[in-house]
Wavefront OBJ file of the C-alpha trace (Angstrom):
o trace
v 37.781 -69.009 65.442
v 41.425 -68.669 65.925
v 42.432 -69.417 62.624
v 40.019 -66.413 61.282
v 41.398 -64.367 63.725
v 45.017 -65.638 62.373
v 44.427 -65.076 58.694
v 42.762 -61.762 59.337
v 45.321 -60.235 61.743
v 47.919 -60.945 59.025
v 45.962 -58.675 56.149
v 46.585 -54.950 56.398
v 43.795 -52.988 57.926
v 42.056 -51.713 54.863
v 41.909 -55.219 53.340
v 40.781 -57.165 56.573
v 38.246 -54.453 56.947
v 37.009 -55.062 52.883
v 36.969 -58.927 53.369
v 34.803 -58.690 56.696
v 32.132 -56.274 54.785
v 31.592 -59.022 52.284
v 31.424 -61.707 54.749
v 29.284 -59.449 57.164
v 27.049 -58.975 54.551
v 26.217 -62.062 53.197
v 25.314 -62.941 56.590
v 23.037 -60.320 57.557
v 20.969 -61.153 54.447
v 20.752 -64.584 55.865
v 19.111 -63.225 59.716
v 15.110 -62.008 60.164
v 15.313 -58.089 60.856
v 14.938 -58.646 64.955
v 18.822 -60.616 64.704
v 20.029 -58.352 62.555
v 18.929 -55.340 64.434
v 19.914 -57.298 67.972
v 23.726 -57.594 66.196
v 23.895 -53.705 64.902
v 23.138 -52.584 68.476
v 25.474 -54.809 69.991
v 27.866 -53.168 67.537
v 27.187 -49.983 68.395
v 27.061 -50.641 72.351
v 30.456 -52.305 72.088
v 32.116 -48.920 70.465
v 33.536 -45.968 72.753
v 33.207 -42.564 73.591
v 30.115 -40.552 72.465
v 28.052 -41.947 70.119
v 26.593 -39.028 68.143
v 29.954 -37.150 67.887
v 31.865 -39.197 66.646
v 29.716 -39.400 63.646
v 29.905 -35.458 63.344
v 33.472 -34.191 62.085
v 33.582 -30.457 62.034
l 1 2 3 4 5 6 7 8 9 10 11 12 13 14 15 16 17 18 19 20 21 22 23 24 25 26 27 28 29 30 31 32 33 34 35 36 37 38 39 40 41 42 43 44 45 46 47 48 49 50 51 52 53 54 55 56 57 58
């Protein structure tokens, strides 16, 4: 786990960010919809601040 973190800390953001997508979702294909969802919501519950505005940009 190291090394990933290693290689990925060494990419600039934009790029690490585009390699994790693809690897993110080539593995959500691979879980049944109650891991997948379990995942997403631990996502979101590991995120600060308010939720619902910081999806809103006025």
């Amino acid at each position: 786990m190291d090394d990933f973190f290693e290689i990925v800390f060494r990419m600039a953001p934009e790029e690490a960010l585009s390699k994790i997508t693809t690897v993110l979702a080539r593995l959500l294909t691979d879980l049944d919809n109650e891991a997948r969802e379990r995942f997403l919501m631990n996502l979101i519950g590991q995120s600060e601040g308010d939720k619902v505005s910081s999806l809103v940009h006025l």
